[in-house]
C-alpha positions as CSV (number, residue, x, y, z in Angstrom):
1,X,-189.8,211.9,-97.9
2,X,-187.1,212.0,-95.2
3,X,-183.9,210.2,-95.5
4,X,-184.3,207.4,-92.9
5,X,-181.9,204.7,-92.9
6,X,-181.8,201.6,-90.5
7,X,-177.8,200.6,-90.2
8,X,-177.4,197.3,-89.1
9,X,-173.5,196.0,-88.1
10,X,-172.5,192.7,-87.3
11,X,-169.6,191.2,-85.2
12,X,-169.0,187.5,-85.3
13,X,-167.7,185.6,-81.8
14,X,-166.7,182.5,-80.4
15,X,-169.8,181.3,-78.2
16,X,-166.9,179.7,-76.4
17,X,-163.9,181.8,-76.3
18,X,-161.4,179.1,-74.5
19,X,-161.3,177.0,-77.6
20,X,-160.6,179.5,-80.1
21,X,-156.8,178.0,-79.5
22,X,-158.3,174.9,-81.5
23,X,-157.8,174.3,-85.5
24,X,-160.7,175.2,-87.3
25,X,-162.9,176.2,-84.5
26,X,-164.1,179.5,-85.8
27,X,-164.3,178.2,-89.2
28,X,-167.2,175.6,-88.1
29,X,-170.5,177.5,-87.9
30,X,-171.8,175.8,-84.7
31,X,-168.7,177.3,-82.8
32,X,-169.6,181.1,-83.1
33,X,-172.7,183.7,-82.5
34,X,-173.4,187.3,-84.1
35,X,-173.8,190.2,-82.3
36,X,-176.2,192.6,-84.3
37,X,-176.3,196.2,-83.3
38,X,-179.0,198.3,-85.3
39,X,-179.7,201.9,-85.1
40,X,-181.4,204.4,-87.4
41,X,-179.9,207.2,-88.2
42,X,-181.4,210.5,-90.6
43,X,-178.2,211.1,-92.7
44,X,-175.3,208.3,-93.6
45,X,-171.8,209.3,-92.4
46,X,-168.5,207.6,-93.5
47,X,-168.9,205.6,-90.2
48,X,-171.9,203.6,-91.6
49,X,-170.4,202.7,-94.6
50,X,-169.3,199.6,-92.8
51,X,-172.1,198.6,-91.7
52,X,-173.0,195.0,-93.6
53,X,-177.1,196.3,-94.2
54,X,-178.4,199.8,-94.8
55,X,-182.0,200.0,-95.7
56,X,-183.6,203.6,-96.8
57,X,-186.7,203.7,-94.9
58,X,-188.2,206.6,-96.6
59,X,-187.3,205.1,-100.6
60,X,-187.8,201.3,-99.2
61,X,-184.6,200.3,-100.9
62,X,-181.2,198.0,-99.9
63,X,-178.4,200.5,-99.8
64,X,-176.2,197.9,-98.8
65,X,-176.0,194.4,-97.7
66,X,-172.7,192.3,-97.9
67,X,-174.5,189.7,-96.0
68,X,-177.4,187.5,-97.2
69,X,-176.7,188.6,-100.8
70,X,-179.6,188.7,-102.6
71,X,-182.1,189.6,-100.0
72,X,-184.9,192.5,-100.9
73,X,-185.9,195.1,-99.4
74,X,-189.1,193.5,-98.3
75,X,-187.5,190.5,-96.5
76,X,-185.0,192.2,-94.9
77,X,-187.6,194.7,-93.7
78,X,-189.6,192.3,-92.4
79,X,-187.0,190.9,-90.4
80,X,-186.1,194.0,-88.1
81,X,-189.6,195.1,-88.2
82,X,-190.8,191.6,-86.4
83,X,-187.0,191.7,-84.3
84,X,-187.6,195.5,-83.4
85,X,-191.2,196.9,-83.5
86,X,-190.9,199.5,-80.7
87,X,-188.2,200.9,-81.7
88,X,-189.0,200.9,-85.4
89,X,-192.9,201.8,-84.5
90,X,-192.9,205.3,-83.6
91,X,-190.1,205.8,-86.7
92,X,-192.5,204.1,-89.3
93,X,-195.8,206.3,-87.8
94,X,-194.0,209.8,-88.3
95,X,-192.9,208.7,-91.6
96,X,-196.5,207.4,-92.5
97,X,-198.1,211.0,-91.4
98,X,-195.3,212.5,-93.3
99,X,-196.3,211.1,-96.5
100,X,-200.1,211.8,-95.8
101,X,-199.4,215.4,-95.4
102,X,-197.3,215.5,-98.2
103,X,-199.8,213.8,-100.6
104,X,-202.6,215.9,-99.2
105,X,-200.4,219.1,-99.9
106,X,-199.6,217.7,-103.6
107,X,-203.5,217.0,-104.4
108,X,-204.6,219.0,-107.3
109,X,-207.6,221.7,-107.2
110,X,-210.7,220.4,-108.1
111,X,-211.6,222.0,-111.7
112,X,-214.7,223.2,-112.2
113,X,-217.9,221.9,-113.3
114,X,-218.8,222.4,-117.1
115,X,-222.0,223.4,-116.2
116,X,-221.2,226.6,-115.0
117,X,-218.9,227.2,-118.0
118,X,-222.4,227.5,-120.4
119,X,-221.6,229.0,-123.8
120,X,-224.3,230.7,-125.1
């Protein structure tokens, strides 16, 4: 199966940037957002290595994720597939077709009947 990986990087921010001068106001989860930027990508460079997620799409497997430790593959999954279904879609389709032709090519010759194999 092809080596599909979904990169997901995250950037932390102040929702309001005028009061970052304030004591404590980044450490007070109310005060900032998350920008997420996700991509998909065929092979992993050293660039995406610091990306906090990295799910292989063709193994179904966490590569990485230095952010909700403990997650599985499934959850995460889940979550970009319902945040991001057109442009995960047409990636998840290919790679289904994929795996049909694959397991259509790998399917075993019938053997033949016993019947016509009559000792005599």
């Amino acid at each position: 199966m092809s080596k599909i990986h979904l990169i997901a990087k995250y950037v932390v921010k102040p929702k309001n940037p005028k009061l970052t001068g304030l004591k404590g106001y980044m450490l007070q989860e109310e005060n900032i957002q998350y920008d997420e930027s996700v991509y998909l990508v065929k092979n992993l460079k050293n660039k995406d290595w610091d990306a906090q997620i990295i799910l292989d799409l063709g193994a179904k497997k966490v590569v990485k994720c230095s952010i909700m430790k403990g997650s599985d593959y499934d959850t995460l999954f889940e979550y970009f597939a319902t945040s991001y279904p057109r442009e995960l879609g047409p990636v998840l389709k290919a790679q289904s077709k994929m795996a049909e032709l694959k397991a259509a090519q790998e399917v075993e010759p019938v053997a033949e009947s016993e019947e016509d194999d009559v000792s005599t």
